[in-house]
ChimeraX commands (.cxc) that place a marker at each C-alpha (Angstrom):
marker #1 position 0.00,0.00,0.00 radius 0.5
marker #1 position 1.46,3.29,-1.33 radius 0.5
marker #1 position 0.02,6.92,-0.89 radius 0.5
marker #1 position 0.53,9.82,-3.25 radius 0.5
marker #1 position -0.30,13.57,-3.65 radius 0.5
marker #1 position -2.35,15.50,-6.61 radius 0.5
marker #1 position -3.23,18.99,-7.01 radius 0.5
marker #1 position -5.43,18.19,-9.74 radius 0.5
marker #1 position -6.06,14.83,-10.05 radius 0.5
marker #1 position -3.95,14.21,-12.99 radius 0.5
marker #1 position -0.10,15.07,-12.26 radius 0.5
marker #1 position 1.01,12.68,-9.42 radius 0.5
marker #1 position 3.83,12.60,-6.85 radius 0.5
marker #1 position 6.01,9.39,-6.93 radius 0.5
marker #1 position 3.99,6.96,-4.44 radius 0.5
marker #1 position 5.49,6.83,-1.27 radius 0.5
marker #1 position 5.22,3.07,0.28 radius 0.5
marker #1 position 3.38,2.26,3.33 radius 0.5
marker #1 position 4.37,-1.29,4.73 radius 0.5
marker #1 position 3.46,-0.28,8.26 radius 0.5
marker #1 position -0.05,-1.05,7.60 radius 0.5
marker #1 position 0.47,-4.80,6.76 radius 0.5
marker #1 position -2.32,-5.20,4.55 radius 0.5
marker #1 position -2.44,-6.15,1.00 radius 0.5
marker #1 position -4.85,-3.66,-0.01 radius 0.5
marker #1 position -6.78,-5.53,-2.84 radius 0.5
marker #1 position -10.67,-4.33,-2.56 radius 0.5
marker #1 position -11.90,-1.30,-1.92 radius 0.5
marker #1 position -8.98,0.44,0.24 radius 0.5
marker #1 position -10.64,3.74,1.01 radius 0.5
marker #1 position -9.70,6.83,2.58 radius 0.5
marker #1 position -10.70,9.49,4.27 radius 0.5
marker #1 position -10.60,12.75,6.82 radius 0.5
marker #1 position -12.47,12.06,10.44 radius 0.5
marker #1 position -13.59,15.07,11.58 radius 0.5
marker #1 position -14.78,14.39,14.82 radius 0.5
marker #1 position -10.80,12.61,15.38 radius 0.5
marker #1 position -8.91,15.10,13.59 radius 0.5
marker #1 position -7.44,12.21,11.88 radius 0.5
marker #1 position -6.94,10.57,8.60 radius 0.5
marker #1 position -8.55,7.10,8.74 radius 0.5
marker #1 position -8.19,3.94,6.20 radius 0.5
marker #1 position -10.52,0.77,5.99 radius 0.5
marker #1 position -9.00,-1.77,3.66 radius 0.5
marker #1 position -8.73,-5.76,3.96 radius 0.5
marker #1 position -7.15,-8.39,6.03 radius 0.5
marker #1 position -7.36,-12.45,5.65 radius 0.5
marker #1 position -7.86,-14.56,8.65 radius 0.5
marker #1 position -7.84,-17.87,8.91 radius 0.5
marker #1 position -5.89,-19.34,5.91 radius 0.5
marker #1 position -7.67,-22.55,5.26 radius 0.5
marker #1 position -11.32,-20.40,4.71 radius 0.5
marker #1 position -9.62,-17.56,3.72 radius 0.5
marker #1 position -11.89,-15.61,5.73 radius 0.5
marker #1 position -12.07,-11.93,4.16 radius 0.5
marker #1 position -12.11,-9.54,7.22 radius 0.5
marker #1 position -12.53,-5.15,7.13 radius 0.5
marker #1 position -9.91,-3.44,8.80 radius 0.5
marker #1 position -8.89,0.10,9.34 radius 0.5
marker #1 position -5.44,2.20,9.85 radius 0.5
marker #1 position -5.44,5.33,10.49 radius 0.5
marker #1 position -2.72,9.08,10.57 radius 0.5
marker #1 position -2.51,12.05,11.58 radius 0.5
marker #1 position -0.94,13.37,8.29 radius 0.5
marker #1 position -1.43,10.93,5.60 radius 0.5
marker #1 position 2.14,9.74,5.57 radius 0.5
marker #1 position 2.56,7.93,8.83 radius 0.5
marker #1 position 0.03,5.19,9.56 radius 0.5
marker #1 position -0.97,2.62,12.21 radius 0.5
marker #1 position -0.91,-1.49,11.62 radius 0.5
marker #1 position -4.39,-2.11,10.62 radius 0.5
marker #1 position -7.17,-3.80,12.87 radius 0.5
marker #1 position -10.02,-5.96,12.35 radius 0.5
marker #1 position -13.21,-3.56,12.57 radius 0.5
marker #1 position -15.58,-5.93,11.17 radius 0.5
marker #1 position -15.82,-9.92,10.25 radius 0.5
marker #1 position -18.45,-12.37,9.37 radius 0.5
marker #1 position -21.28,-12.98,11.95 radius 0.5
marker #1 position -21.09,-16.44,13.66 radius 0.5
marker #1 position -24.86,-17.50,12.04 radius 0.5
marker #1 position -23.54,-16.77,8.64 radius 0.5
marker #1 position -20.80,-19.68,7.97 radius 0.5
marker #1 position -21.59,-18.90,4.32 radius 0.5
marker #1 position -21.16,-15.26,4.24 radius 0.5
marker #1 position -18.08,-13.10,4.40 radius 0.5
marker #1 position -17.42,-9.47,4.92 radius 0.5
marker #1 position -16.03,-8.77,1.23 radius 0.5
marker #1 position -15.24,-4.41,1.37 radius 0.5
marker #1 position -16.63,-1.35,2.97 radius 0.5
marker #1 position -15.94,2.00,1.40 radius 0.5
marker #1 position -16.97,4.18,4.59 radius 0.5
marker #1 position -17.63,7.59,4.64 radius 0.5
marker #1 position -18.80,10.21,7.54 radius 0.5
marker #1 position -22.51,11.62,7.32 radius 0.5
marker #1 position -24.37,13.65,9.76 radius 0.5
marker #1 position -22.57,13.21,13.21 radius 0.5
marker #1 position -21.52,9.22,12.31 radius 0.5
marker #1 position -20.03,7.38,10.06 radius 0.5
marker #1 position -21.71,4.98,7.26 radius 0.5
marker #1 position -20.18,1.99,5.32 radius 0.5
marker #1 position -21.59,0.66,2.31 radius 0.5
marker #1 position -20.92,-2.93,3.51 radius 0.5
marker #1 position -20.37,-5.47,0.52 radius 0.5
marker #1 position -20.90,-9.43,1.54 radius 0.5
marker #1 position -20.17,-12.42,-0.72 radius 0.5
marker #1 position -22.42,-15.30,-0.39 radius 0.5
marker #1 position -20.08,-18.64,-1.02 radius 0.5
marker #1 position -22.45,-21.49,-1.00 radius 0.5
marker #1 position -20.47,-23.23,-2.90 radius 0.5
marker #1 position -22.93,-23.11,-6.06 radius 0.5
marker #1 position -23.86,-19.66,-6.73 radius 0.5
marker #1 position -21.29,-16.94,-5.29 radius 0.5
marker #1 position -22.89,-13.42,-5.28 radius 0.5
marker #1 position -21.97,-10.28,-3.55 radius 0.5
marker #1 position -24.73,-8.17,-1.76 radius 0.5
marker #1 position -24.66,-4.57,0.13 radius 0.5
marker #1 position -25.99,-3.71,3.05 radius 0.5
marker #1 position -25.24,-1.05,5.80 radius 0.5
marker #1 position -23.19,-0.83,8.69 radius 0.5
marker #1 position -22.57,2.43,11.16 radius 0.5
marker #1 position -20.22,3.64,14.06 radius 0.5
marker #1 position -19.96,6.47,15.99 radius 0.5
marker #1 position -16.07,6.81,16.14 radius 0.5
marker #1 position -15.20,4.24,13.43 radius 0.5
marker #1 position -13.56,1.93,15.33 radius 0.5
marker #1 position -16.74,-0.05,16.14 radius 0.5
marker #1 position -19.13,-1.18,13.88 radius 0.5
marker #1 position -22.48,-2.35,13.99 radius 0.5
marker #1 position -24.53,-3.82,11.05 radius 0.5
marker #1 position -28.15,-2.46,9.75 radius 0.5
marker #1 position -30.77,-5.17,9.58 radius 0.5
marker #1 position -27.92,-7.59,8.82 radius 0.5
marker #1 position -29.57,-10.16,6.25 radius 0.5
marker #1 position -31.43,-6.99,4.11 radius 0.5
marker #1 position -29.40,-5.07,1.30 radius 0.5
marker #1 position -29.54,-1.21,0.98 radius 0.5
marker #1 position -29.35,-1.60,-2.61 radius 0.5
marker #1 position -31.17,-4.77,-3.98 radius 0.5
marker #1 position -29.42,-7.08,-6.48 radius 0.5
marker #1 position -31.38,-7.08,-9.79 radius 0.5
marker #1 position -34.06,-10.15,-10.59 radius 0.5
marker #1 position -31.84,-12.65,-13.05 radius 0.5
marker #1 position -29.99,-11.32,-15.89 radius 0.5
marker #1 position -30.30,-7.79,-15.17 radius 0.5
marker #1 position -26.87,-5.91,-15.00 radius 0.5
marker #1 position -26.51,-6.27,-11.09 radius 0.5
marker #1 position -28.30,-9.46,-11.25 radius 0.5
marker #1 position -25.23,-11.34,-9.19 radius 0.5
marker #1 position -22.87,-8.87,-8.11 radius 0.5
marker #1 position -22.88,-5.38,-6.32 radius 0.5
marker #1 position -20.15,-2.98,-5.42 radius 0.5
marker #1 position -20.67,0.20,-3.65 radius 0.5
marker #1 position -18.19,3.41,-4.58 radius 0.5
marker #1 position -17.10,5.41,-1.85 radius 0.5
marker #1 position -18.80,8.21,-1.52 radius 0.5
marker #1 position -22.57,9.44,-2.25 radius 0.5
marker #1 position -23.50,12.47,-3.79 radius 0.5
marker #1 position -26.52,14.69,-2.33 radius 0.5
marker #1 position -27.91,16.59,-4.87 radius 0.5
marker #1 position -31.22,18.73,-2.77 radius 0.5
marker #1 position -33.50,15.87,-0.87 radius 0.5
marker #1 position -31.75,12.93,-2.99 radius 0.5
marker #1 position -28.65,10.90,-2.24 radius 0.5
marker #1 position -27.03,9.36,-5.22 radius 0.5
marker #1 position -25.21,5.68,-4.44 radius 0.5
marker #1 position -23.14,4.48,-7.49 radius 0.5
marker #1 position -21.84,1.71,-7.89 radius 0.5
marker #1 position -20.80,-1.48,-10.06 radius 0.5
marker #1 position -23.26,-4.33,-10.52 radius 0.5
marker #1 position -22.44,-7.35,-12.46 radius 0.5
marker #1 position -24.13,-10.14,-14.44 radius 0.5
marker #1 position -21.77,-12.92,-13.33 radius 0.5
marker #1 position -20.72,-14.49,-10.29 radius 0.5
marker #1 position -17.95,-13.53,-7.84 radius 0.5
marker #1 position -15.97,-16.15,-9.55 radius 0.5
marker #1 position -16.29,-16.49,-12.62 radius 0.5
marker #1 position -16.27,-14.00,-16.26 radius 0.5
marker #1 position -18.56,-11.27,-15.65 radius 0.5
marker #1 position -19.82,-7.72,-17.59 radius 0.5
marker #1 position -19.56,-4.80,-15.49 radius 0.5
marker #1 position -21.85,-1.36,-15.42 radius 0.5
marker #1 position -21.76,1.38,-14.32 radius 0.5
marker #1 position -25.08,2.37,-12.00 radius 0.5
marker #1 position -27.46,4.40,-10.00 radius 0.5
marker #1 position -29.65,3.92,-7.35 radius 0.5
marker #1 position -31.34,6.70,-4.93 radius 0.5
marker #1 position -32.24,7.27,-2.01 radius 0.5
marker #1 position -34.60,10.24,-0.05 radius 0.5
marker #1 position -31.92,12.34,1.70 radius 0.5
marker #1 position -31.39,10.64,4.97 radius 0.5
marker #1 position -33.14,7.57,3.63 radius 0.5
marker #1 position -30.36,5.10,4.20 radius 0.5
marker #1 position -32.55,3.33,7.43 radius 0.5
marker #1 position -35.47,4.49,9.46 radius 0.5
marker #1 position -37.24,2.89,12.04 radius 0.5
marker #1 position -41.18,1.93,11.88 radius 0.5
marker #1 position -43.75,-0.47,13.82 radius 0.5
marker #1 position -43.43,-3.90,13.17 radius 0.5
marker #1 position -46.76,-4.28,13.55 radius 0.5
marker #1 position -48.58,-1.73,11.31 radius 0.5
marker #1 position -51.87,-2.09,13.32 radius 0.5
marker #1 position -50.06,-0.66,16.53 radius 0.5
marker #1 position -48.42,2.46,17.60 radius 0.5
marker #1 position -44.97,2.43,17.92 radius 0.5
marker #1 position -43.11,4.56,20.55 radius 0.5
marker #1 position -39.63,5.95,20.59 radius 0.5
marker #1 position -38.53,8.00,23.12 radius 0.5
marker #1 position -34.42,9.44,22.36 radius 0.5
marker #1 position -31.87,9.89,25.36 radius 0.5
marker #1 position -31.30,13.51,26.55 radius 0.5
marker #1 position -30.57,15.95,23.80 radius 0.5
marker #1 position -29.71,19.67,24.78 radius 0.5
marker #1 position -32.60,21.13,22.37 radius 0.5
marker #1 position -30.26,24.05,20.54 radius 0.5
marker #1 position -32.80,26.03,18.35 radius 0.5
marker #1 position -36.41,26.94,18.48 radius 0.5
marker #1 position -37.49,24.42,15.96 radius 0.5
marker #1 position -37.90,20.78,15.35 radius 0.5
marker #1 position -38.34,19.06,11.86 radius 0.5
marker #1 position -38.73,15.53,10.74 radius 0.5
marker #1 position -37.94,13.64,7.72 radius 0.5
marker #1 position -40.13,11.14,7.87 radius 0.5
marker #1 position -43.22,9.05,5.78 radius 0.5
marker #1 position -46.86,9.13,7.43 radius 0.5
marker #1 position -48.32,8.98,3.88 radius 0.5
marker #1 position -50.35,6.37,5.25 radius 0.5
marker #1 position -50.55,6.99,9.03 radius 0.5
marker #1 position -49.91,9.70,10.92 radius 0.5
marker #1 position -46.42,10.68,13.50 radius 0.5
marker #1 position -47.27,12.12,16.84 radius 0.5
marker #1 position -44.53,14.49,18.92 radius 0.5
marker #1 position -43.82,14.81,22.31 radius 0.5
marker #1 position -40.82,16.77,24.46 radius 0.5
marker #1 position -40.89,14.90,27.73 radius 0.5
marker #1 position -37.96,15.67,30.74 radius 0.5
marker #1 position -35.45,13.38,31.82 radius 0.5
marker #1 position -37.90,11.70,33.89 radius 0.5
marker #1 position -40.63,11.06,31.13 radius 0.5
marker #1 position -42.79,13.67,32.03 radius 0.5
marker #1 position -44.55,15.48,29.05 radius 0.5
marker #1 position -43.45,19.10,28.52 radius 0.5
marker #1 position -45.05,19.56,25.09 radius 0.5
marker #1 position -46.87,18.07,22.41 radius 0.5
marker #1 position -47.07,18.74,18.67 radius 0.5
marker #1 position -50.04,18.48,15.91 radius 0.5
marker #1 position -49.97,15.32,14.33 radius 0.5
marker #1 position -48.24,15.24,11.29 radius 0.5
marker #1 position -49.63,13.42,7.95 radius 0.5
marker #1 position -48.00,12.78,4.35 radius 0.5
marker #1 position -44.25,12.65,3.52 radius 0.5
marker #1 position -41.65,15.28,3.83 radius 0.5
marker #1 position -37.94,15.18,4.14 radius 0.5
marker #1 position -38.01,18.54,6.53 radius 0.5
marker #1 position -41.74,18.62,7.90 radius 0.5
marker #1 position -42.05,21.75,10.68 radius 0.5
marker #1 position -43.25,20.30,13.88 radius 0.5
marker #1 position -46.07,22.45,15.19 radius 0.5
marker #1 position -46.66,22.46,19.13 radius 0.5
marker #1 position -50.21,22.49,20.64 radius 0.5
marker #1 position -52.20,24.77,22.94 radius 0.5
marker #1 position -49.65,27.86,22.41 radius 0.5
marker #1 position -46.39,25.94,23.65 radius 0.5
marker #1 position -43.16,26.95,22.08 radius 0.5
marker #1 position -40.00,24.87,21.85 radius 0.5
marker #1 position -37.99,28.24,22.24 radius 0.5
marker #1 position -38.37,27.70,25.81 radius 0.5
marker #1 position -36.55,24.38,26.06 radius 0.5
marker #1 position -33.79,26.25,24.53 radius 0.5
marker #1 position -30.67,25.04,26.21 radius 0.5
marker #1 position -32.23,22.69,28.47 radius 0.5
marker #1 position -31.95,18.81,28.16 radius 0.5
marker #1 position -34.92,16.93,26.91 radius 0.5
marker #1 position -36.37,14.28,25.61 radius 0.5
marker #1 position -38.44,13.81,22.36 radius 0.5
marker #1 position -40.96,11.26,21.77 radius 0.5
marker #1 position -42.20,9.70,18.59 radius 0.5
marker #1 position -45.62,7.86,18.00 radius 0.5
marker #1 position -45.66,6.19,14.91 radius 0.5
marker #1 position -48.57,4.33,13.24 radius 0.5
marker #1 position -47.77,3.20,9.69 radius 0.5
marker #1 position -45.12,5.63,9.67 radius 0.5
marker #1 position -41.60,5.32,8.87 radius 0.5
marker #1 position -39.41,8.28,10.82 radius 0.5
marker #1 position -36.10,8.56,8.85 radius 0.5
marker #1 position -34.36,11.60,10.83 radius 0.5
marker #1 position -34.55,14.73,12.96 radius 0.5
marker #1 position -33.12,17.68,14.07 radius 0.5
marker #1 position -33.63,21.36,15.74 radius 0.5
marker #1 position -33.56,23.77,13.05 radius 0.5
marker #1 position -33.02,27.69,13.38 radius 0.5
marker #1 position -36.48,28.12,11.59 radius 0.5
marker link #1:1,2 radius 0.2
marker link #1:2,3 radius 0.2
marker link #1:3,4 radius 0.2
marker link #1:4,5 radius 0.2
marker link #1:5,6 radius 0.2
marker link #1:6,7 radius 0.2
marker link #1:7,8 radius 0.2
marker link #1:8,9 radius 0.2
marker link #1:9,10 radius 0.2
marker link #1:10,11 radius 0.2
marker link #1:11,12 radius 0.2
marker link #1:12,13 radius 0.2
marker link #1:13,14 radius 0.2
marker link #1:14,15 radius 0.2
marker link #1:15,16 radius 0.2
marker link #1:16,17 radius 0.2
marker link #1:17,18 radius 0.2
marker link #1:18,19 radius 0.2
marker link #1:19,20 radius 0.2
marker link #1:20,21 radius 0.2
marker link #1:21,22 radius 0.2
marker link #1:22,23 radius 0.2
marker link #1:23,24 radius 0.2
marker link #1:24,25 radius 0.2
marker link #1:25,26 radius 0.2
marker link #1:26,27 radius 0.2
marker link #1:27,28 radius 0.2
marker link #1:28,29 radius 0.2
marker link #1:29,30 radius 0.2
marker link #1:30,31 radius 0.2
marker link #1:31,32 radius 0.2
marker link #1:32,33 radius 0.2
marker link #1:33,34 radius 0.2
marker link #1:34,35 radius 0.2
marker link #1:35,36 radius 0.2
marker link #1:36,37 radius 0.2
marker link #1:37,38 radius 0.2
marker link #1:38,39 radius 0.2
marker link #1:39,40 radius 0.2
marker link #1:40,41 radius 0.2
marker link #1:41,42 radius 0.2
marker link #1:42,43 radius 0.2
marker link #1:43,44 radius 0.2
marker link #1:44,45 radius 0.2
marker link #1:45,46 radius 0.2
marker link #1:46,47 radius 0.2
marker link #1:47,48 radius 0.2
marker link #1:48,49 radius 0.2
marker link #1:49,50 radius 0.2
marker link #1:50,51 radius 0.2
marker link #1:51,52 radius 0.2
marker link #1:52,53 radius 0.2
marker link #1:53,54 radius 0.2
marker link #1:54,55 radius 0.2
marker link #1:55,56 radius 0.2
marker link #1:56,57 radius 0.2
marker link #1:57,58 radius 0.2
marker link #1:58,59 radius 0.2
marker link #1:59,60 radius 0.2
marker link #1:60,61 radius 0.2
marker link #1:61,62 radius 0.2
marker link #1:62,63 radius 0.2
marker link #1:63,64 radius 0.2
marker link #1:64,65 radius 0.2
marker link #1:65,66 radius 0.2
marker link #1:66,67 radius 0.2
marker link #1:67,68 radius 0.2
marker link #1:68,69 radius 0.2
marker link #1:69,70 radius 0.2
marker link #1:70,71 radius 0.2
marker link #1:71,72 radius 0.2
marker link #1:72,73 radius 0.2
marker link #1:73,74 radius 0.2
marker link #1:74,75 radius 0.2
marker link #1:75,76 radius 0.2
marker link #1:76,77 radius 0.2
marker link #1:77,78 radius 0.2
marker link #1:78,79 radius 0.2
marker link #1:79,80 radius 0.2
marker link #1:80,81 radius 0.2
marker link #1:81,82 radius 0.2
marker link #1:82,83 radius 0.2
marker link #1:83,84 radius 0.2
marker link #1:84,85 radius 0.2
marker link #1:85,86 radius 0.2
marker link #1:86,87 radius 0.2
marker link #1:87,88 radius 0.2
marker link #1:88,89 radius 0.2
marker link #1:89,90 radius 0.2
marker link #1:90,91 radius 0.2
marker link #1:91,92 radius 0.2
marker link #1:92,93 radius 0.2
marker link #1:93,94 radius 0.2
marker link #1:94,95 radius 0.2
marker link #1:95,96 radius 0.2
marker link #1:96,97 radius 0.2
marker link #1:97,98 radius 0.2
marker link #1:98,99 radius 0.2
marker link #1:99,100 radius 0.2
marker link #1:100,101 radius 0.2
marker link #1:101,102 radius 0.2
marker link #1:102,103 radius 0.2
marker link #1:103,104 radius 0.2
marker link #1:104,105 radius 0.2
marker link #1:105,106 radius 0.2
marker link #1:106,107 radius 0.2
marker link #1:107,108 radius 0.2
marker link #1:108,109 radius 0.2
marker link #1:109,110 radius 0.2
marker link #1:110,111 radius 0.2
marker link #1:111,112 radius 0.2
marker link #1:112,113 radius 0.2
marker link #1:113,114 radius 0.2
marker link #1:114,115 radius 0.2
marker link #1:115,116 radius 0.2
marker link #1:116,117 radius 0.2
marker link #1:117,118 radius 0.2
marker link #1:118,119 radius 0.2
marker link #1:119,120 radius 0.2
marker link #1:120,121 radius 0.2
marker link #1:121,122 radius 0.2
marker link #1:122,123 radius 0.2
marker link #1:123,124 radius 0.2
marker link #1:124,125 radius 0.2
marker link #1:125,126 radius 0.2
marker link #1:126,127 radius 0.2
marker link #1:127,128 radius 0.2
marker link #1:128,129 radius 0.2
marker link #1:129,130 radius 0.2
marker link #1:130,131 radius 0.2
marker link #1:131,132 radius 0.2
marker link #1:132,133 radius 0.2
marker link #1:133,134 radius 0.2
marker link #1:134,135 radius 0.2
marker link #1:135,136 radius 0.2
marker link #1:136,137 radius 0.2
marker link #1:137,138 radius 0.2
marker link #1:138,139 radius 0.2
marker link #1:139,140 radius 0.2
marker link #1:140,141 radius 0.2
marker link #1:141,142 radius 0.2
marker link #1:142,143 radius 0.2
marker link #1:143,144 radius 0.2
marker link #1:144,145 radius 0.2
marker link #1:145,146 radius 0.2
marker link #1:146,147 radius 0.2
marker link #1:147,148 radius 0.2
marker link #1:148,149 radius 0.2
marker link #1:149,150 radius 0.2
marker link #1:150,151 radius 0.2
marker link #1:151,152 radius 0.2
marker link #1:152,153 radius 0.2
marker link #1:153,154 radius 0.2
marker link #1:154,155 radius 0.2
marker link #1:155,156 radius 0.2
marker link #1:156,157 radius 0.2
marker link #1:157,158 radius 0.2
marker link #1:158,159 radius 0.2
marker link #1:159,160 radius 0.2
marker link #1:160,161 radius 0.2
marker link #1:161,162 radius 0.2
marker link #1:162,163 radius 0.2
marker link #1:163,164 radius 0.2
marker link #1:164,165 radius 0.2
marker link #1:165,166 radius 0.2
marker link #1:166,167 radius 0.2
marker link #1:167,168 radius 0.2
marker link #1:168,169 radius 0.2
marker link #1:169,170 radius 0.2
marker link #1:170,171 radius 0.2
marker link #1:171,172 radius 0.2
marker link #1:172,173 radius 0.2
marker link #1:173,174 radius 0.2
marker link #1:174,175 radius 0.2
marker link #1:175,176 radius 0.2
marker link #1:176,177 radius 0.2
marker link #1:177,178 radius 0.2
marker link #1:178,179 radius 0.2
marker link #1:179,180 radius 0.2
marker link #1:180,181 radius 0.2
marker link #1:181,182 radius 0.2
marker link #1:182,183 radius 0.2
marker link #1:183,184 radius 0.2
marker link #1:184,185 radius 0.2
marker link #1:185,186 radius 0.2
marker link #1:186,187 radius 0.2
marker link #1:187,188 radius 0.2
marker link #1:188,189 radius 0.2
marker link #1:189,190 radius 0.2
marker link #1:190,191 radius 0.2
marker link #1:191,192 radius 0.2
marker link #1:192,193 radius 0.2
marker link #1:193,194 radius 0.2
marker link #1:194,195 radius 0.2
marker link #1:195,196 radius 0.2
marker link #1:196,197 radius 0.2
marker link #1:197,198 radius 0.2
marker link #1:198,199 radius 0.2
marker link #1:199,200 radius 0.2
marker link #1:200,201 radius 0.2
marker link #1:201,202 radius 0.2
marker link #1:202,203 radius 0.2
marker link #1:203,204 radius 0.2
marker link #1:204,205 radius 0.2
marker link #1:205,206 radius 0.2
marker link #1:206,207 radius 0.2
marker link #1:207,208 radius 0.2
marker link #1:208,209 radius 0.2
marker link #1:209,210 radius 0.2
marker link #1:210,211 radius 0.2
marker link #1:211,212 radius 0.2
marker link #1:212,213 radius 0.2
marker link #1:213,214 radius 0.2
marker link #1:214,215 radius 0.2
marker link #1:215,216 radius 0.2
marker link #1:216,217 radius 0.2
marker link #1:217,218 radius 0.2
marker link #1:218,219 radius 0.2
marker link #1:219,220 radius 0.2
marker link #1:220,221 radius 0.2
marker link #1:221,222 radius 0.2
marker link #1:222,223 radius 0.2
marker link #1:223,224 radius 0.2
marker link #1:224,225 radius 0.2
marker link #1:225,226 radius 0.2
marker link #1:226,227 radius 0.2
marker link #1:227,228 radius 0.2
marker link #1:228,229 radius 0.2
marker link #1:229,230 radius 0.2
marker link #1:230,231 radius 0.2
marker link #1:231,232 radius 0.2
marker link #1:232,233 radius 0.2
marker link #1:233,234 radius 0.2
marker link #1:234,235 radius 0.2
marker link #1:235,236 radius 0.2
marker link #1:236,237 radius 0.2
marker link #1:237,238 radius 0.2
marker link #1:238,239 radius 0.2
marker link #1:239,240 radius 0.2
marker link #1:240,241 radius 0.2
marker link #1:241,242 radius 0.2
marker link #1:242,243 radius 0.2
marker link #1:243,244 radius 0.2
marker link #1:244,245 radius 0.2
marker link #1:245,246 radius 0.2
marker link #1:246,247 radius 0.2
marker link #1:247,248 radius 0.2
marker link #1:248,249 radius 0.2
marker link #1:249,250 radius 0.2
marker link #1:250,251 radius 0.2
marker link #1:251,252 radius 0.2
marker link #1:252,253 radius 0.2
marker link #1:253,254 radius 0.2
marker link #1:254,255 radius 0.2
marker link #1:255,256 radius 0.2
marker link #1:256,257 radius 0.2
marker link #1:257,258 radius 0.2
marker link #1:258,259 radius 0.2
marker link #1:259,260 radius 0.2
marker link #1:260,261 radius 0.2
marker link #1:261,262 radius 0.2
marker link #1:262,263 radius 0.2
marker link #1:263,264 radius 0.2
marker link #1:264,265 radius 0.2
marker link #1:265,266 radius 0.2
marker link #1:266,267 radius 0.2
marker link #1:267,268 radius 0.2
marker link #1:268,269 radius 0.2
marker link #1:269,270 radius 0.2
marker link #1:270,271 radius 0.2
marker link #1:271,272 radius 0.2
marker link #1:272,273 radius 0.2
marker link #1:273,274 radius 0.2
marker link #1:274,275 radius 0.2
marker link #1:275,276 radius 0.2
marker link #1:276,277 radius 0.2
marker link #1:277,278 radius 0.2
marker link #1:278,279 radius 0.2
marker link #1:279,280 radius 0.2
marker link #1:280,281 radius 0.2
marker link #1:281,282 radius 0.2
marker link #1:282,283 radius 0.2
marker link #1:283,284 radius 0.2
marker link #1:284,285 radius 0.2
marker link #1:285,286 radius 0.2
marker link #1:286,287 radius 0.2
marker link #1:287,288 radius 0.2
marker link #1:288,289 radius 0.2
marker link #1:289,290 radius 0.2
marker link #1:290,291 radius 0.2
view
């Protein structure tokens, strides 16, 4: 593993060799700045055990892009999935955490595919998997262009309330002669998970840990097309403080409304609670908002 230096993207520096990491770099090596740890972080590939060959993520990481640590394991196959192995994961910050477009390769032996899903972390050391088992992008139904094969890029691009996830999707298996293409697939802005009722004929509750409530709005990106999204700001100890209209339809940046002439500018600075009640709702994000 090497790194080098452009100012434009086309006239290179010689590429300055990096054995300290110790790892052979093969998939999906990606890179990039951790703002939150003011430090330059790497998650590439390591091998375990050699007689499965079992493909683990790792991650290295500088403080200047020149000097890096030995990489780690950050993420392996889960102990219920003998069959599955974690293949890449370009990772990228968003919001206040980090997201990795988690590739897996399914060897069964017969039919060797490659699917994506999500994973997260707050610090990027420790990862956790999204609804492990369901992809964020969908392989295509047999003999479409990502019919066997998907592989995330690194980074999405938001372009207004969309997110735009490239990547390569193939018509062949893992292992043997494949086309490649080039493709899109989109998302709502924020849309990469969201929580909702298992049970659509119930109402869900969610109720966050503290927040310090830092502006005089709320908004919600969320989907009540079919139901509706109720809105609470409780205390520490549960007690109700406010409560908001419920909210119908689907908006990426829906106003939350209080009742009976409350105002969330008085919670200003405090630490509260919200609380969501969703029926047939899917709530994909929030935040306090200036207006």
């Amino acid at each position: 593993m090497c790194v080098g230096f452009s100012a434009d993207g086309l006239k290179w520096s010689d590429f300055r060799p990096c054995p300290e990491i110790a790892a052979p770099g093969d998939t999906h090596s990606n890179w990039f700045w951790a703002p939150a740890l003011r430090k330059y972080v790497g998650i590439t590939r390591l091998f375990g055990d050699a007689q499965r060959r079992q493909r683990l993520v790792a991650r290295t990481e500088s403080p200047d892009f020149l000097h890096w640590d030995r990489a780690e394991v950050v993420l392996r196959a889960l102990a219920s999935e003998p069959n599955r192995q974690t293949y890449a994961m370009p990772a990228f910050p968003y919001a206040s955490l980090y997201l990795g477009l988690h590739m897996l390769i399914n060897l069964n032996g017969r039919h060797d595919t490659v699917d994506c899903e999500l994973a997260w972390s707050s610090d990027t050391v420790h990862w956790d998997r999204v609804c492990p088992g369901t992809p964020l992008i969908p392989r295509g139904p047999e003999g479409a262009h990502d019919s066997n094969c998907l592989f995330g890029a690194f980074h999405p691009i938001i372009r207004g309330d969309e997110i735009r996830l490239y990547y390569g999707g193939n018509n062949g298996e893992h292992g043997d002669f494949r086309d490649g293409f080039f493709c899109l697939a989109r998302l709502r802005l924020d849309g990469f998970a969201a929580m909702e009722p298992e049970d659509s004929s119930v109402v869900a509750e969610i109720t966050t840990r503290p927040l310090r409530c830092t502006a005089p709005h709320l908004r919600v990106n969320a989907d009540a097309s079919n139901g509706v999204l109720g809105v609470a700001v409780v205390d520490e100890a549960g007690l109700r403080l406010a409560e908001a209209h419920p909210l119908h339809g689907d908006a990426v940046d829906g106003l939350v409304r209080c009742r009976h002439g409350q105002h969330l500018p008085k919670f200003i600075g405090r630490s509260v609670r919200l609380q969501f009640h969703l029926k047939r709702t899917r709530l994909y994000a929030f935040r306090f908002a200036e207006r």
